[in-house]
C-alpha positions as CSV (number, residue, x, y, z in Angstrom):
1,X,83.2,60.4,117.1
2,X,86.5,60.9,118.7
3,X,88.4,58.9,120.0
4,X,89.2,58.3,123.8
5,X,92.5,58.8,124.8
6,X,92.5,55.6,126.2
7,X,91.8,54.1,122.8
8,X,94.4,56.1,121.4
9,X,97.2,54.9,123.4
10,X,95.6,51.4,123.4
11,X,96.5,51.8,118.7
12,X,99.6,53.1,119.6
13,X,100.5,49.9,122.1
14,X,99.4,47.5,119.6
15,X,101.2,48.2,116.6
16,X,104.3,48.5,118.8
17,X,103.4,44.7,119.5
18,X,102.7,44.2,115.8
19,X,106.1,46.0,114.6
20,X,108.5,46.2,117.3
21,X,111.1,47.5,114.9
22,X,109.5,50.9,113.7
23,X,112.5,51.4,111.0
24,X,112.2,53.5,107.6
25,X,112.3,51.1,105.1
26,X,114.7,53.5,103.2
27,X,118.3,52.1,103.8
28,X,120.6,54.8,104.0
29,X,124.2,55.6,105.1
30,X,124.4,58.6,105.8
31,X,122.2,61.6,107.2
32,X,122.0,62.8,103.6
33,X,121.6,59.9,102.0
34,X,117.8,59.5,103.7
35,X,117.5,62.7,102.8
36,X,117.6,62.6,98.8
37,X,115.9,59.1,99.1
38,X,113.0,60.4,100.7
39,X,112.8,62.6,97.5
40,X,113.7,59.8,95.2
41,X,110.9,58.0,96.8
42,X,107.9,60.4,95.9
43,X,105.7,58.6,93.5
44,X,107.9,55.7,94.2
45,X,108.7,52.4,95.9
46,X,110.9,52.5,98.8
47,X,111.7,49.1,97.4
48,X,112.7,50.6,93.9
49,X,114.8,53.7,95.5
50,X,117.0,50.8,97.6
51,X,117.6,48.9,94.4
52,X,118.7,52.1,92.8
53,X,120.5,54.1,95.3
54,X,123.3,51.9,95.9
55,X,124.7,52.7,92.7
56,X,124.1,56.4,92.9
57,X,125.9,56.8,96.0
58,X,128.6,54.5,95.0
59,X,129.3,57.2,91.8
60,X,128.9,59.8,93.9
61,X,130.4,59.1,97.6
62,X,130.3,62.9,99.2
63,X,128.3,65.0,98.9
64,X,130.9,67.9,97.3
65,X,131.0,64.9,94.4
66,X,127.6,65.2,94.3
67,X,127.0,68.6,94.1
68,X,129.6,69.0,91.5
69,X,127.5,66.0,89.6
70,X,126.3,66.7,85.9
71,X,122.9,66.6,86.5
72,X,122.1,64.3,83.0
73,X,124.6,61.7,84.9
74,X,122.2,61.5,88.0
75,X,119.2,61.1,85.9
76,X,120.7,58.2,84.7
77,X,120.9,56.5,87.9
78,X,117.7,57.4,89.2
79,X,115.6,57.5,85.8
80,X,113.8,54.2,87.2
81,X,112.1,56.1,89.9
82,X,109.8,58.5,87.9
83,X,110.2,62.6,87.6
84,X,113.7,61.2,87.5
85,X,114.7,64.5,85.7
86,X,113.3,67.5,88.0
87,X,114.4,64.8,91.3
88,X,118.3,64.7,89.6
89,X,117.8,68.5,89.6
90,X,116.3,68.8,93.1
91,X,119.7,66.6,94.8
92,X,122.7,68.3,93.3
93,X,120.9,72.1,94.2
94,X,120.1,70.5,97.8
95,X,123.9,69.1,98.0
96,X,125.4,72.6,97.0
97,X,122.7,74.2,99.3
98,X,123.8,72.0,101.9
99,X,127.5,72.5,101.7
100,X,127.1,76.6,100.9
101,X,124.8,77.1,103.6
102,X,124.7,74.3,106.0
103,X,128.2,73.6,106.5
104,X,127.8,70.2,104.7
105,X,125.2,68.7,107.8
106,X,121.5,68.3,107.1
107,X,120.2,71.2,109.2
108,X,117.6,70.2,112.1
109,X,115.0,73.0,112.1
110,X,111.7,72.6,109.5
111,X,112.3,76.2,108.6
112,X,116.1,75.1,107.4
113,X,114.9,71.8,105.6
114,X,111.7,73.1,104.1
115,X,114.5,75.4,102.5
116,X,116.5,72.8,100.5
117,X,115.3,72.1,97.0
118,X,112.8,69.3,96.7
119,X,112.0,69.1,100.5
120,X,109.0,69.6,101.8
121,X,106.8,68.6,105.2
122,X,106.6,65.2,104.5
123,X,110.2,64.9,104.0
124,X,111.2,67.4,106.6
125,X,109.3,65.8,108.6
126,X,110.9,61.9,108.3
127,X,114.1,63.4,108.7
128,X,113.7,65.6,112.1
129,X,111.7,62.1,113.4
130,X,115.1,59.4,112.2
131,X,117.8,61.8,112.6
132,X,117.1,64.2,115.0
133,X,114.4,62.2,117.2
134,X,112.5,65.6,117.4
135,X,109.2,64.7,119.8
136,X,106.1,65.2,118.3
137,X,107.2,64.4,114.4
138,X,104.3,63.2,112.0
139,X,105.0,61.9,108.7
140,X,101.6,61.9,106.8
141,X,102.5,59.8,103.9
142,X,99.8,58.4,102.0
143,X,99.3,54.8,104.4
144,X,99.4,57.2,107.2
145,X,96.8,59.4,105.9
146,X,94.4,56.3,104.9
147,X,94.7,54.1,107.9
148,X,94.7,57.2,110.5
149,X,91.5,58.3,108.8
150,X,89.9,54.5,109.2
151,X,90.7,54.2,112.6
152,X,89.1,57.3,113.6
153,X,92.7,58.7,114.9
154,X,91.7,61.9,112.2
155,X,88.4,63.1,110.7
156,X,89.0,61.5,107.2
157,X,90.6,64.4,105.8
158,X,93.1,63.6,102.9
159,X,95.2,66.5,103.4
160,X,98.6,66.0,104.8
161,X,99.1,69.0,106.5
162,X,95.5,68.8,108.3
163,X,96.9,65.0,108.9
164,X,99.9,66.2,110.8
165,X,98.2,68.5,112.8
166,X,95.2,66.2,113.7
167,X,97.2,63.4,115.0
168,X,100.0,65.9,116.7
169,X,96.5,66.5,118.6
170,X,96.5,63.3,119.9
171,X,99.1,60.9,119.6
172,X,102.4,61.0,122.7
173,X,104.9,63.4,121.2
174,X,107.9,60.6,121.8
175,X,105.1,57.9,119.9
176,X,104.3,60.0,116.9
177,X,107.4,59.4,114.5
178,X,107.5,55.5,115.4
179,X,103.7,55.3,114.7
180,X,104.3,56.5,111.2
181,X,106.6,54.2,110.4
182,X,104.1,51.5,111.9
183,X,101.3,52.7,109.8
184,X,103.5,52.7,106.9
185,X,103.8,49.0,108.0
186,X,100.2,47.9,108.5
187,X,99.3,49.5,105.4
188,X,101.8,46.9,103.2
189,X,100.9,43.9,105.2
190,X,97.1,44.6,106.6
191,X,95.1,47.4,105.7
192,X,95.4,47.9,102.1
193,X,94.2,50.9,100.2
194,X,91.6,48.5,98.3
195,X,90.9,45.7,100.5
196,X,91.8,45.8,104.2
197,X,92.3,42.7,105.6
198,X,89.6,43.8,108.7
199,X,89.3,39.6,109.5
200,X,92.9,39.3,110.4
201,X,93.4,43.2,111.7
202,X,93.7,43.0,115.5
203,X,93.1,46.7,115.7
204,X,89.4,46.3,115.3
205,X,88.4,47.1,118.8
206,X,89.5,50.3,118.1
207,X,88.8,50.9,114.2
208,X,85.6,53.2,113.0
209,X,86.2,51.4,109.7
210,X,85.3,47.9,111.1
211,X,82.3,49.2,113.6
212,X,81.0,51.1,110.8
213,X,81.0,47.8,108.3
214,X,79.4,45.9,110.7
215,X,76.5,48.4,111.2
């Protein structure tokens, strides 16, 4: 059933009461720093990518160092973070990329990111949301996709791009990019991808998940 609009915005208030401080838990620097740890962060911790990227970025403090970088070096640093060899690859191509053709700035357009070596929506997407504050940003990463789908907010769908769209549908365009990172959020501290903790969830008013259970 879907939901009310209403009962939308009513999700969307509470998880700002829940997480005030919507932040991407990637720490980052500079604009292209968030850029190659989004990529360093597929089939990866955010936790793991901030205990590893300090050192990276410390070896390699521009981006003309990095693009000049032998890529067997950068594997080294990021090796921890899995697919370490085609993500080294992806970073110096992007940071020459960014330097040939973007003047050395992370460009602000999907069309430009999706572009760059390594990037695609999900990425393009976090970074016109945190640097460019672009209205109407969704980042379906895998907590968005599950809780989203619980709630009712999407049809259940596991596809990211049908994700994005469905809750570009009905979320506030200047809402969207913050609720992501909420969701990213609520998914580490409440509803987990094997046991949801529905008892101490204070979205159940709202969540299909919990109304179904209890039929």
């Amino acid at each position: 059933m879907k939901k009310k609009k209403s009962e939308v915005l009513a999700i969307v208030e509470e998880l700002k009461r829940l997480y005030p401080d919507a932040l991407c838990s990637l720490r980052y620097g500079k604009d292209y720093e968030l850029l190659f740890s989004v990529r360093l962060a597929a089939q990866c911790t955010d936790e793991r990518v901030n205990q590893i990227t300090p050192a990276l970025f410390a070896r390699f403090p521009t981006l003309e160092s990095l693009a000049n970088a032998d890529v067997a070096e950068v594997e080294e640093y990021i090796r921890s973070t899995g697919f370490f060899r085609a993500k080294a690859r992806d970073i110096v191509a992007a940071s020459r990329m960014l330097l040939d053709e973007y003047g050395g700035k992370v460009p602000g357009t999907m069309e430009e990111l999706l572009r760059l070596p390594g990037v695609g929506r999900k990425t393009a997407n976090l970074i016109l949301g945190d640097i460019y504050h672009t209205p109407g940003v969704v980042v379906a990463d895998t907590h968005c996709i599950r809780i989203s789908g619980r709630l009712g907010l999407t049809d259940g769908t596991k596809d990211p791009a049908k994700v994005e769209t469905q809750l570009r549908a009905v979320l506030p365009p200047e809402e969207s990019n913050n609720f992501c990172h909420r969701m990213v959020l609520h998914g580490r501290a409440v509803c987990m991808a094997r046991k949801p903790d529905c008892q101490n969830c204070t979205l159940r008013p709202w969540c299909s998940y919990f109304s179904d259970s209890k039929a």
